[in-house]
N, C-alpha and C positions, 0 to 999 in steps of 0.2 A: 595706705592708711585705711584701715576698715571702723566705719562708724558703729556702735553701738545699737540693738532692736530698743524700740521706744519704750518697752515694758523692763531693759537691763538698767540695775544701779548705774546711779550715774558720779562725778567726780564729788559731788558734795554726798553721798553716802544713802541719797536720800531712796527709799524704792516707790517704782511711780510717780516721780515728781516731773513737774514738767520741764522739757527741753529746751533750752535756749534756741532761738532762732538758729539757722543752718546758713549763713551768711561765707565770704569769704575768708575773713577774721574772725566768725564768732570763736572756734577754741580757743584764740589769744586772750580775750578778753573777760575778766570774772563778772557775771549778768551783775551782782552786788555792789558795783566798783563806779560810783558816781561818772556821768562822761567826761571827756576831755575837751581841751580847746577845738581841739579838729575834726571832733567828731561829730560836731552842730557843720549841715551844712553852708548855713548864713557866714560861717568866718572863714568856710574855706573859699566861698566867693570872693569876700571882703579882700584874703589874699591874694587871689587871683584879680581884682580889680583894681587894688593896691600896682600888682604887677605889671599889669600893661597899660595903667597911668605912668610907670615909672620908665617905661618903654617907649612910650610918648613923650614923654618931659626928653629920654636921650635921643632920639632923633631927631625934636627939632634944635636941640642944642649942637646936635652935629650937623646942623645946619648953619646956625649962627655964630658957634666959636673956633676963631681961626686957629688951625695946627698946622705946625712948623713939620712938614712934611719933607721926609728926605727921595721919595721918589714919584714920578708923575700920574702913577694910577692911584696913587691914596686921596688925591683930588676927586675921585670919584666917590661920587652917593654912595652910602651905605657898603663902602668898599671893604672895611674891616667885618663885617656880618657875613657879607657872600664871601671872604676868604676863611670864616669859621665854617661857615657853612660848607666850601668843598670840602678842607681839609676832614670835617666830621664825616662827610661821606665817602672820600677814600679810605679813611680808619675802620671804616666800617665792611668796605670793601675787601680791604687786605683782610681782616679777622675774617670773612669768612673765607677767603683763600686760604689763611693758613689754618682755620676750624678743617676743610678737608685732609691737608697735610698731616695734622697730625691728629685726627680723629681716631679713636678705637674702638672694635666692636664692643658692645652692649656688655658682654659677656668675658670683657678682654681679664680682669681684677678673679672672676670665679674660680675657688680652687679646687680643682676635683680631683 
């Protein structure tokens, strides 16, 4: 994608007007278009602090509430987390095994 010289019309028609900031989303966004909830960084904390109050409240309840467990390792701390957890990182392992399998050159689609 090639940007525009500072001096070329820009998407509102205007010539010479000034450019919106060069952000990773500025194109998505019209500079005119009031912000949004998530775009204040104070609420995107608020959710993320939201979140790992809510991470804390489930840890220590899986501390305190008894489950009817059908095998002897679920007895274990945080046993259900570190079984997401391998699993996530075998998934991740095999996709890149099979990303080389069946990978194609850059140029595999060009038709000449």
């Amino acid at each position: 994608m090639s940007r525009q010289p500072s001096n070329a019309p820009h998407a509102h028609g205007e010539e010479g007007a000034a450019r919106p900031p060069l952000g990773p989303r500025a194109w998505m966004k019209d500079p005119d278009e009031p912000p949004r909830i998530w775009d204040k960084k104070q609420n995107v904390a608020r959710l993320l602090n939201a979140l790992y109050a809510l991470c804390a409240v489930l840890v220590v309840l899986d501390l305190v509430v008894h489950r009817h467990t059908e095998h002897p390792w679920e007895h274990v701390v945080a046993f259900y987390p570190l079984y997401g957890f391998v699993g996530i990182v075998i998934l991740v392992l095999a996709a890149k095994g099979l990303r080389r399998l069946v990978m194609r050159p850059e140029d595999y689609y060009d038709v000449e």
